[in-house]
PAPA-463970 format. One record per residue (C-alpha): x, y, z; residue in three letters. Coordinates in steps of 0.02 Angstrom, whole numbers, plus 50000, padded with zeros to 5 digits. Layout:
N
XYZALA...
//
This chain:
460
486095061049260UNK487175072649386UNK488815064849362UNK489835059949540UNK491515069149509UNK492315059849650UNK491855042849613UNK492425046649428UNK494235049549476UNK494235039849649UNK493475024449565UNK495225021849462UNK496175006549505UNK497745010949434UNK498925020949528UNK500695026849494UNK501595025749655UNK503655023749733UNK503765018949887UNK505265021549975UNK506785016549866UNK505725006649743UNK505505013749566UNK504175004349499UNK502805012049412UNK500885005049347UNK500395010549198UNK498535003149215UNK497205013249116UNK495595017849217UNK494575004449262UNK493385013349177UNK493935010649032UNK494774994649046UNK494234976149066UNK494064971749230UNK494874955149188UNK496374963649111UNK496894973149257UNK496834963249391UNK496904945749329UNK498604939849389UNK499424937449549UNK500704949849493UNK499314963349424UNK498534962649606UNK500164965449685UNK500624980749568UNK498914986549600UNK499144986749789UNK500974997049776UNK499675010649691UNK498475009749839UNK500015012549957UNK500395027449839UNK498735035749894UNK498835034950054UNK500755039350070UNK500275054749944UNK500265073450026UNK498345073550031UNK498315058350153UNK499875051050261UNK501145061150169UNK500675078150268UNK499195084050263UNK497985073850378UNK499325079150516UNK499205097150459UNK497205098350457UNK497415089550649UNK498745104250690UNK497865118050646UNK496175113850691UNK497005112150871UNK498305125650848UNK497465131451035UNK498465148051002UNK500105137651045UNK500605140450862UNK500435153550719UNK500045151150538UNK500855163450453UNK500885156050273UNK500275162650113UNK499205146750078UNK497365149650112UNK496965132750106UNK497825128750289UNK497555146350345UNK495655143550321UNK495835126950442UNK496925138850588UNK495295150950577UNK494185137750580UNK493365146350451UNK493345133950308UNK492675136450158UNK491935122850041UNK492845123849895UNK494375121549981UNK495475113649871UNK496565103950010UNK494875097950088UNK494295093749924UNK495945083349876UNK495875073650033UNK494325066150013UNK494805063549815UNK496345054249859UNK495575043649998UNK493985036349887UNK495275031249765UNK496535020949856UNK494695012549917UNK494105008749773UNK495765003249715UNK495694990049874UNK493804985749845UNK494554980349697UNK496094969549760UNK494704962949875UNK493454957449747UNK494784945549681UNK495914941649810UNK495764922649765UNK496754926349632UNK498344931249742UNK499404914849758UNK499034906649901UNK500574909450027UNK500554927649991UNK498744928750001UNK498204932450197UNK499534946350183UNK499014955350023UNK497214953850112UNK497854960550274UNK498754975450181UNK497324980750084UNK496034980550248UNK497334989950338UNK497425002350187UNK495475006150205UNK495215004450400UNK496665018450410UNK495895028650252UNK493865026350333UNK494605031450492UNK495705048350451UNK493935054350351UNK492785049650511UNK493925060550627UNK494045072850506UNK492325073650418UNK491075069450552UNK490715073950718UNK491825065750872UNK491255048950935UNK491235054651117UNK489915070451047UNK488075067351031UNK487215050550945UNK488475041550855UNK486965033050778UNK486305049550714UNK487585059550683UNK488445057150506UNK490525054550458UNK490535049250272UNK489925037550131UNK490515019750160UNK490785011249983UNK491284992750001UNK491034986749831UNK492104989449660UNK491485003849542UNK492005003649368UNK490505012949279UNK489815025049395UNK488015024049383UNK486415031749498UNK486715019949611UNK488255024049670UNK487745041749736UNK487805035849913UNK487305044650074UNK488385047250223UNK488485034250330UNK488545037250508UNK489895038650646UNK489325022750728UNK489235014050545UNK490965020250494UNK491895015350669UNK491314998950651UNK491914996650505UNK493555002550534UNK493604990550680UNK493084976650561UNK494424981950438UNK495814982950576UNK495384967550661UNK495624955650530UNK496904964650462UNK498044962350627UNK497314944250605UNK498104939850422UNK499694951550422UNK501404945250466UNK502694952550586UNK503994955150458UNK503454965650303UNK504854979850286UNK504034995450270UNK502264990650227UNK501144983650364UNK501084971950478UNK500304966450617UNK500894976250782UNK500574991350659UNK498794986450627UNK498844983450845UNK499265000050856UNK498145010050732UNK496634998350814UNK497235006650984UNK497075023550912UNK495285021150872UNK494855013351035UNK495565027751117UNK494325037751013UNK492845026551050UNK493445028051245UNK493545008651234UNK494935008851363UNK495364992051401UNK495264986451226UNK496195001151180UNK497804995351322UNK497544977651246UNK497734984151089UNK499334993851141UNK499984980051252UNK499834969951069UNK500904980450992UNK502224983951119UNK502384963251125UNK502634963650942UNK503584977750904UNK504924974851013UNK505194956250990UNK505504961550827UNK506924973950896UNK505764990150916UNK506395000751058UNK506235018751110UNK507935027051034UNK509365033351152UNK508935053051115UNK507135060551052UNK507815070250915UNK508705054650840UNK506825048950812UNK506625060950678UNK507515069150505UNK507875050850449UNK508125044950285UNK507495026850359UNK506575020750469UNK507125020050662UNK506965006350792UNK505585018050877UNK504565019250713UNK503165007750690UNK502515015750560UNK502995030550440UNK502895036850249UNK504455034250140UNK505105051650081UNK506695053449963UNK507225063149829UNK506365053349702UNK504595053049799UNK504695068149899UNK502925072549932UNK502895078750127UNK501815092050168UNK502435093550341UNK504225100050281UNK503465110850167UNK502545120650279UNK503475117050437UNK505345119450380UNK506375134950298UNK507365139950148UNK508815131950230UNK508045115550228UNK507185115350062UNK505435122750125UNK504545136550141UNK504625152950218UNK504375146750395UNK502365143250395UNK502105137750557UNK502795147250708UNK502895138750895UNK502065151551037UNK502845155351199UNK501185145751270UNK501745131051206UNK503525130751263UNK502855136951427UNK502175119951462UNK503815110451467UNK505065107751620UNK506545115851603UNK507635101151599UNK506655093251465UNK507755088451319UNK506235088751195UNK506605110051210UNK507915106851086UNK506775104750947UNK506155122450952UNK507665133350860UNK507455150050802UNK507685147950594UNK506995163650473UNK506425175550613UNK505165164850736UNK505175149650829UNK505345132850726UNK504925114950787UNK506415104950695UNK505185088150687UNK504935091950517UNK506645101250482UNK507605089850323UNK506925089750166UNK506695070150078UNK506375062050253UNK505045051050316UNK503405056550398UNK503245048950558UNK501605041150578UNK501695030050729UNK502925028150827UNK503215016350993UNK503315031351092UNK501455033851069UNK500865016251134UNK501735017051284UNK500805032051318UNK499135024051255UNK499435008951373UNK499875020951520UNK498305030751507UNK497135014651489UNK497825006951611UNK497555021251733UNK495875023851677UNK495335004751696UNK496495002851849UNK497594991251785UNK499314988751746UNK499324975751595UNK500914975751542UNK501584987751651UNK501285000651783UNK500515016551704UNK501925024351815UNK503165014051746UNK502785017351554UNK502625036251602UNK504245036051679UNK504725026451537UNK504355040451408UNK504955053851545UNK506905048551592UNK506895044251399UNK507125064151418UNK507965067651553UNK506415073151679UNK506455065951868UNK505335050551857UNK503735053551944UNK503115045652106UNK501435047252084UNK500335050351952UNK498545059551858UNK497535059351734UNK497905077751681UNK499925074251705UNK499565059651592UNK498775068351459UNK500245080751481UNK501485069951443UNK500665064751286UNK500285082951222UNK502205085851233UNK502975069351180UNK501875069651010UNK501715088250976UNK501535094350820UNK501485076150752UNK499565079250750UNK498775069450899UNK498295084950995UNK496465088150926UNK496005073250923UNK496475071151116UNK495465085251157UNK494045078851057UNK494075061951158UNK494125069251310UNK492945083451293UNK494045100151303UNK494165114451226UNK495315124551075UNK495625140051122UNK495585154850966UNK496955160750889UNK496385176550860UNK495215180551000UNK495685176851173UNK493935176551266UNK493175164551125UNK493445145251138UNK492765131851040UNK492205115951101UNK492705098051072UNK490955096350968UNK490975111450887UNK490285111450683UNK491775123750648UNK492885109250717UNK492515097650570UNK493085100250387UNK491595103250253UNK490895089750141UNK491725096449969UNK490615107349887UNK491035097949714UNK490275083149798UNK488595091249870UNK488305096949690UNK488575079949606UNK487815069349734UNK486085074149790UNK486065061149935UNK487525069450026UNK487135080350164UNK488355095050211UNK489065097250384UNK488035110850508UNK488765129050497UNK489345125250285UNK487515126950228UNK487115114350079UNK
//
């Protein structure tokens, strides 16, 4: 029997994770090869068990970096430069991926774990004492509608490209594996499938979680990640509800755009403008975004990543978010990702004022407010002249520049149907449903798992 190397070390329930400050570790054996009953029999088992499924997705092959750095380079648009020694992004930049690619490979790895480890808290949630229990629910389906919703965008075709009924994203495994068996070679599931469940996940989640849950989620968080995928889906209004939602929440619970954009980034906690972000300090420092982004005088790299004049060109000249880009080791550096041990920004407020703004000028409404007014909003936040009138493109504008290089771009232009321009060829573009713009089904996997089909242009 072909033997499913990513269900044997996804399909593990323990996890050893630190989140933020806390030093706690699980030392749970495989589920494998441990009674089910052992391992999760407690209240206080579950909850340990969760912390690890917050340690996948917070690790460098998910939230802590590297989902953001597969979205920058596959829409690099020859507005920025790779110029690393890793091959592993580099392949991404040249769209020119091959299958083995050990990033690509550790993405997917890390992401069926943390699911299995919530199909597990799932299977026994009754267990969880009863006032915590909608909560530890809510956190694990938040867990996998984010996880089942990074590997559709990044695994499958767009939603807005072809038959979303046809076209395939990745396996969806809902149930608990402990001994992998024939059975639990699945095939791909499709885009439609996956989106629906991510909107199933979401929903509820948003339902059960509180307002208040320190770093971990809650419910304006879960608001905002479902407005992300309705964006995708081009579900407009629900997408501005969705927005509106978390706008409400977020700022009755003292959320608010902060005084200067650079002040929303390089922190060792968590800002008023940050809905959302992965904790980073010196004891859990996994962030693949300062690695590659930063410089020797910041704890990273060499400089990976290098900012183009064509990006800066797009920018007023008053615009305060210019003072990100400073010249550090010989080329142009975006300081977003400058300090070493701080968080990685995953949503901030920021981005749902520009969500509502957009929906709202698409459905002609102004739930809310205005789509001038939350443009504006975002705008004198910077010190640009509010507008007096307003478009779709200088919408879309806006966003591109208020959440560069925090990996929104490609996914924009896959929404709305554009184009990436090459980074090495200027006459050749690729389009929004390009095969080259979707990562490869791990070759490890098509060899194990003979009901997985490989993406076009990666043969298999």
């Amino acid at each position: 029997m072909k033997f499913n190397y990513i269900l044997q070390l996804s399909f593990i329930v323990s996890a050893i994770g630190i989140i933020s400050s806390c030093t706690d570790q699980l030392d749970l054996k495989p589920a494998q090869s441990v009674d089910q009953e052992i391992a999760l029999n407690s209240d206080a088992n579950i909850k340990r068990v969760l912390i690890g499924a917050y340690a996948d997705l917070r690790n460098e092959d998910l939230w802590g970096g590297r989902t953001i750095l597969y979205a920058e380079m596959l829409g690099a648009n020859n507005e920025i430069r790779w110029e690393g020694t890793f091959n592993q992004p580099r392949e991404v930049y040249n769209k020119s991926i091959f299958t083995n690619n050990s990033f690509v490979t550790d993405t997917w790895l890390r992401a069926y774990g943390a699911i299995n480890t919530v199909n597990n808290i799932l299977e026994v949630i009754n267990l969880v004492n009863e006032e915590d229990r909608d909560r530890i629910q809510g956190e694990a389906l938040f867990i996998r509608g984010a996880i089942y919703f990074e590997l559709a965008k990044l695994y499958g075709l767009p939603y807005t490209a072809g038959n979303t009924d046809t076209n395939l994203a990745v396996p969806l495994v809902m149930n608990p594996t402990r001994e992998v068996t024939e059975e639990d070679l699945v095939p791909r599931n499709t885009v439609e499938e996956v989106y629906q469940q991510v909107l199933n996940d979401l929903t509820t989640a948003e339902e059960l979680l509180p307002e208040s849950n320190g770093f971990f989620a809650r419910n304006y968080v879960a608001s905002a990640l479902l407005s992300r995928v309705y964006l995708q889906m081009e579900r407009f209004g629900d997408a501005r509800d969705a927005a509106d939602r978390a706008i409400t929440k977020a700022t009755e619970n003292g959320k608010s755009l902060v005084n200067n954009y650079m002040e929303a980034f390089n922190n060792e906690a968590d800002t008023q403008e940050d809905l959302f972000t992965i904790q980073v300090n010196a004891q859990d420092p996994e962030n693949n975004m300062h690695l590659f982004y930063s410089t020797p005088d910041f704890g990273g790299r060499d400089g990976d990543i290098t900012i183009l004049d064509a990006h800066i060109n797009q920018y007023e000249e008053e615009d305060e978010r210019l003072e990100q880009f400073v010249v550090r080791a010989g080329e142009r550096r975006t300081d977003k990702w400058r300090d070493q041990f701080r968080n990685v920004k995953v949503i901030r407020l920021a981005e749902m004022y520009l969500t509502r703004a957009e929906a709202n000028f698409r459905e002609g409404t102004a739930i809310g407010a205005t789509p001038l007014e939350d443009i504006n909003r975002i705008r004198t936040r910077v010190s640009l002249t509010p507008k007096s009138s307003l478009s779709l493109e200088a919408i879309l504008l806006e966003r591109k520049l208020e959440l560069a290089h925090e990996g929104h771009f490609i996914h924009d232009i896959k929404r709305t149907r554009g184009e990436i321009q090459d980074n090495n060829t200027s006459s050749l573009q690729y389009s929004y449903d390009d095969p080259r713009m979707v990562l490869p089904v791990p070759q490890r996997e098509m060899d194990a798992n003979p009901e997985l089909v490989q993406n076009p242009g990666y043969g298999g």
